[in-house]
C-alpha positions, 0 to 999 in steps of 0.5 A: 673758403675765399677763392681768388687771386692775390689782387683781392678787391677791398670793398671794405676798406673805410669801413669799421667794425663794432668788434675786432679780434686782434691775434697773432695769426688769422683764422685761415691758412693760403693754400696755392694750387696751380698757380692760384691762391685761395683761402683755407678755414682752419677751425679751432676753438677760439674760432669756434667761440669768436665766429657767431659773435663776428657775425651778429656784430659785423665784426673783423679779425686782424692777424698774419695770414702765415706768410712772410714777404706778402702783402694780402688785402682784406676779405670777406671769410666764413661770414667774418672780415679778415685783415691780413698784416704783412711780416717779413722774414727777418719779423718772423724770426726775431718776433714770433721764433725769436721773442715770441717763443724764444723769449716768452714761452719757455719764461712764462712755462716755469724757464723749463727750456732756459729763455733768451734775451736778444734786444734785437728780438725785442725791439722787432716785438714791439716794432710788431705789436705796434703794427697790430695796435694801428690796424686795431685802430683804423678798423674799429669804429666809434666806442668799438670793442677790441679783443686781443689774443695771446701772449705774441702781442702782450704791448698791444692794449697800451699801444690801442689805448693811446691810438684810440681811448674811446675803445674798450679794450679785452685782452686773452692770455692762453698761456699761463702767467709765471711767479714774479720770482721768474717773471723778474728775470725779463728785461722788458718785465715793467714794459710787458705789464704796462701793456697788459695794463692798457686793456679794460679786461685781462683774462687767464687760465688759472687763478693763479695765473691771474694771482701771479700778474697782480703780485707782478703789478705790486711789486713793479708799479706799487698799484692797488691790486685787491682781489681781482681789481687793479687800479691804474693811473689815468691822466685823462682821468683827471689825476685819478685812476682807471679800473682793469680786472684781472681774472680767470676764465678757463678756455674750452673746447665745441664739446658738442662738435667732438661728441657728434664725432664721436656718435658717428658710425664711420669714426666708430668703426675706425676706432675698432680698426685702429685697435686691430692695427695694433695688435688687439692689445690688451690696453691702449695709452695715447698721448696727444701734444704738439712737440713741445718741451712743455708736454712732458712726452720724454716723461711718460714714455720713460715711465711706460719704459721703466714699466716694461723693464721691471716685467709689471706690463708686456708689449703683447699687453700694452701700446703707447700711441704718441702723436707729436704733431710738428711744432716751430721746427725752425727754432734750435730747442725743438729741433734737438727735442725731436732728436731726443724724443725719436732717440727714447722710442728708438730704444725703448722699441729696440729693447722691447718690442717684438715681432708682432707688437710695438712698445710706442707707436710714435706719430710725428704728424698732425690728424685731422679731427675725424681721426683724431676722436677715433684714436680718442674712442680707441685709447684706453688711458689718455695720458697728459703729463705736461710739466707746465700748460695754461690749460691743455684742450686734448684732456677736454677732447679726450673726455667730450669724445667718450660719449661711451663714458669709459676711458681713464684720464691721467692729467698733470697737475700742472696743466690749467685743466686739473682745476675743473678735471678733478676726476681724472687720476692727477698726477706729478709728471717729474715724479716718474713711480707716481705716473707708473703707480697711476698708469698701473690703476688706470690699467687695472681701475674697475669699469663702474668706477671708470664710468662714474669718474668720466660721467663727472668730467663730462659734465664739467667739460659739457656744461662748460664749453667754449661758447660759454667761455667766450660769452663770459668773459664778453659779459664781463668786458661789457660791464667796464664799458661806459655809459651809454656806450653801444652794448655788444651783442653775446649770448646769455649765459651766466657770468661763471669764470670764478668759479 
């Protein structure tokens, strides 16, 4: 944690750094207490994955510190340099509420949630990404490697390149990248694949994610796109053309962390006691999500509701725990989706629960971790049915955090995690008998084959972790750098994202 006032002194202001991650928000959260500001660590798995590289590279972060109309000099966190950029209010609602996730998020999850487009929003979009290009700029150093993080700055790779063409340029999208049949309906398709473009290396979730952006290229541009390579025109190349790739790398979570966690007595018994807190059901199902439209949580309390009413479960046998942390409660779509949500638990415990068992337990609130693996190691059937997800990290922790290899996982087949989750019961969220068929097996699976499922999920989610996600997709974008050029430093470990 920073401590100090607003009036950070910035030892480091000329110098510059051989690594530089650019995301939408820095890796810390301000926190004000009596009238004194500091800077709070929020740890996450990209941060996880970014830091030890940070520190073997001196490497600096660029991002909005969360707070609009305030201007924060640089400074020095966790061993990273942090470079805050400021967004005023009017930025924040037309860029991140407005573009952002207004624009982007519901076209790119399948137009579930039908977008919008305001040129307005666009224009501060690219006003925005611009901001982020030129800070990329003046702080990387000579041959230097950005890496850019997520769909809020998609403009930002072209921008750099033309800022500063002797950097290597990687670029992350944690969402997933829609079919060029919903793609096309933006008004900004070809500028939004122009930037894409400016990286070296272009990361997605899925195979088809990265399938989806190459047919994109084709069809917008009439570039080369075989397999995983694009080639693009490069006038500094003399009239020839420049190499991007183009390709997965499933995202993952610090599976080690969670099954530290997951041993620890305390978390243990809390794990015991929250299933006391219930009610000592027969069975306990928990969902895990932001409130998101995205997540599919109005389907599968649907299907629990049905269950209930057809007699096939009791509220005396069985709980639905529903987290939903809050979610962009700014923006309109979000707001009348808690209203719905809230309305379906309402009635669903109005018709169902009795006096000393609830139907859904719902929990409109974040946890911190700690609580978080005990409700994992107290859930029975961990249910994930989002309709659209680039890769969904819950599934991951859900399964790192069963060291008693037990649980059943039911997962959407249209989350990014189903590609590796193989083992998990998959299932189709819109088709409501299929989720109460696989709720049902879960419920009534065997213990021998609930623990030869969750040993094989564990593996996958154990062996491939998020340090082993970042290592490779850094070993990839050294391979594009030229010859010559300084090497970044990573850890070994094998080049496995097509897998």
């Amino acid at each position: 944690m920073h401590e100090g006032s607003d009036d950070i002194i910035d030892t480091k202001s000329s110098e510059r750094f051989a690594f530089v991650v650019v995301s939408n928000r820095l890796p810390v959260d301000r926190v004000e207490r009596g009238g004194k500001g500091e800077w709070q660590h929020s740890p996450g798995g990209l941060v996880t994955a970014i830091e030890p590289l940070m520190r073997a590279n001196g490497g600096a972060w660029i991002g909005w510190p969360g707070i609009a109309d305030r201007e924060f000099e640089p400074f020095e966190s966790e061993g990273s340099w942090l470079v805050p950029v400021a967004l005023t209010e009017r930025e924040v609602e037309d860029y991140y509420e407005g573009f952002s996730n207004g624009t982007l998020w519901p076209l790119y999850h399948d137009v579930i949630a039908p977008p919008a487009y305001h040129r307005e929003w666009w224009e501060t979009y690219v006003e925005v990404n611009r901001r982020f290009a030129e800070q990329a700029a003046a702080v990387a150093e000579d041959e230097g490697t950005v890496w850019v993080q997520d769909y809020q700055l998609q403009l930002v790779p072209a921008m750099l390149r033309q800022l500063r063409p002797d950097l290597t340029i990687g670029f992350f999208n944690h969402i997933p990248f829609p079919a060029y049949g919903i793609y096309s309906q933006l008004p900004w398709r070809r500028q939004i694949v122009e930037g894409l473009l400016g990286a070296d290396l272009i990361g997605f979730q899925r195979n088809a994610d990265a399938g989806n952006f190459a047919r994109a290229v084709r069809r917008l541009f009439g570039y080369s796109a075989k397999g995983t390579i694009i080639e693009v025109p490069d006038e500094r190349a003399g009239g020839g053309s420049r190499t991007v790739i183009a390709r997965h790398f499933p995202i993952s979570i610090d599976a080690q962390g969670y099954e530290v966690l997951a041993e620890d007595p305390d978390i243990r018994r809390r794990a015991v006691e929250i299933r006391r807190e219930l009610g000592d059901p027969k069975v306990v199902m928990l969902g895990v999500d932001r409130l998101d439209y995205t997540k599919g949580i109005g389907h599968r309390m649907k299907a629990f509701g049905e269950l209930l009413a057809e007699g096939r479960l009791t509220v005396e046998e069985a709980i639905l725990v529903q987290v939903a942390s809050p979610s962009r409660e700014r923006v309109e779509t979000y707001k009348a989706l808690r209203d719905e949500i809230e309305l379906t638990v309402g009635r669903i415990n109005g018709d169902y629960s009795t006096i000393g068992h609830q139907a859904i337990s719902y929990l409109h609130h974040s946890y911190p971790r700690n609580e978080m693996v005990a409700l994992f190691l107290a859930a029975d059937v961990m249910l994930v049915t989002a309709l659209r997800d680039g890769m969904n990290l819950v599934a991951k922790e859900y399964v790192a955090s069963r060291v008693d290899e037990d649980g059943v996982l039911i997962l959407s087949e249209f989350a990014g995690a189903a590609d590796e989750l193989k083992s998990a019961l998959l299932v189709n969220p819109h088709d409501i008998d299929g989720l109460k068929d696989a709720i049902m097996t879960a419920i009534a699976m065997p213990k021998r084959e609930r623990a030869i499922r969750m040993r094989a999920l564990r593996r996958r989610v154990l062996e491939h972790d998020v340090q082993r996600w970042s290592t490779s997709f850094l070993q990839v974008l050294e391979r594009t750098r030229p010859a010559g050029a300084p090497s970044l430093v990573a850890p070994d470990a094998s080049d496995d994202s097509a897998e």
